[in-house]
C-alpha positions in Angstrom: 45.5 18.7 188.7 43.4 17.8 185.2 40.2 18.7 184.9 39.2 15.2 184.3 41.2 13.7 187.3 39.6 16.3 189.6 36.3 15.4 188.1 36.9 11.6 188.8 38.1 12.8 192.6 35.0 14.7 192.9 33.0 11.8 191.5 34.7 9.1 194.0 33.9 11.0 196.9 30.2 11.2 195.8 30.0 7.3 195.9 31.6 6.9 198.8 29.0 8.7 200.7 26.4 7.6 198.8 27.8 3.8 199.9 28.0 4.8 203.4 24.5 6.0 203.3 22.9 2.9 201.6 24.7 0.6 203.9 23.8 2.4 206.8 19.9 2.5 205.6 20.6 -1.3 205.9 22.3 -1.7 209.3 21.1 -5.6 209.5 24.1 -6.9 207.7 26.6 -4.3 207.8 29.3 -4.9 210.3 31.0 -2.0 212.3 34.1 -2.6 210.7 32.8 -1.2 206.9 31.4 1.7 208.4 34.3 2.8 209.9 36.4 2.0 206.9 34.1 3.9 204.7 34.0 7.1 206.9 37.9 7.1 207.4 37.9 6.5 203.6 35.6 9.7 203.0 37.6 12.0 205.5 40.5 11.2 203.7 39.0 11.8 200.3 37.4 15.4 201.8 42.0 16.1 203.1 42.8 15.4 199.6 40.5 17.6 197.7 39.6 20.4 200.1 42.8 22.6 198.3 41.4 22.0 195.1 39.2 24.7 192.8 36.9 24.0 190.3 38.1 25.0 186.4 34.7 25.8 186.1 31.7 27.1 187.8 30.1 24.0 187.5 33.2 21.8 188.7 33.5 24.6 191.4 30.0 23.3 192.8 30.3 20.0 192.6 33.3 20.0 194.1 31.8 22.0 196.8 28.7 19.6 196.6 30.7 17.0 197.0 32.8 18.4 200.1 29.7 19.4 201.9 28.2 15.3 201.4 31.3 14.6 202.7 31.3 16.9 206.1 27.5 15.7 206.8 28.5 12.3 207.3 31.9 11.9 208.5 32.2 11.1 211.8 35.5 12.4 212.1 35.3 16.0 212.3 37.1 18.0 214.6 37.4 21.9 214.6 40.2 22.1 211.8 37.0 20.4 209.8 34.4 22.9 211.1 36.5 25.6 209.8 36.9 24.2 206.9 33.3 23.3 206.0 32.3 26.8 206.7 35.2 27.7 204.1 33.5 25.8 201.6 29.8 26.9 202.8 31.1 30.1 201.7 32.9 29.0 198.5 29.2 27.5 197.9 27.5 31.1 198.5 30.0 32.7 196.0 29.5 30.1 193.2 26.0 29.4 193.9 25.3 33.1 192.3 27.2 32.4 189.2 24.9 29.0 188.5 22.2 29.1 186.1 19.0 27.3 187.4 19.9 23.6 187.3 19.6 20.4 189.3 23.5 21.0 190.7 22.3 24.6 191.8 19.4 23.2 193.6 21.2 20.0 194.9 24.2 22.7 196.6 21.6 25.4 197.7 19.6 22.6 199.8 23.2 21.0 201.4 24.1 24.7 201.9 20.8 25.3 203.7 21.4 21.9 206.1 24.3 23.4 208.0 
């Protein structure tokens, strides 16, 4: 996979859980229906990208950033995703000492420090 199509992977699953968070902050008008499409939507976007490294250390955390988003809101985990998302918590801990001090260090550490 390209760098820049695993970027734009990595990216989409980002909005996605960022759209299932804002609609749920807003429960008035959302309807069951959207949730449960945007949740299957994110666990399929976590299947599809889990395999995938990072060309870079800073791709490497996103896409563990990303993975991790993913995990804490999908409400289809099962244990094949629990072992999983303590794969990546460790992927996390590896790159996490390569990272210079930025925002994506401290936005990874603090997801990495929820679970």
């Amino acid at each position: 996979m390209t760098t820049s199509c695993l970027q734009e992977k990595i990216d989409k699953l980002q909005n996605t859980v960022h759209a299932l968070l804002h609609k749920s902050n807003y429960m008035a008008g959302v309807y069951v229906d959207d949730l449960a499409r945007l949740n299957n939507e994110i666990h399929e976007q976590i299947n599809d990208l889990y395999p995938c490294h990072g060309k870079t250390a800073e791709q490497e955390a996103a896409l563990c950033l990303s993975l991790l988003m993913g995990y804490s809101v999908s409400m289809y985990a099962n244990s094949e995703d629990e072992a999983k998302k303590k794969t990546v918590l460790r992927r996390s801990q590896m790159i996490l000492k390569k990272l210079s001090p930025t925002s994506l260090r401290f936005q990874l550490s603090t997801i990495c420090n929820q679970f």
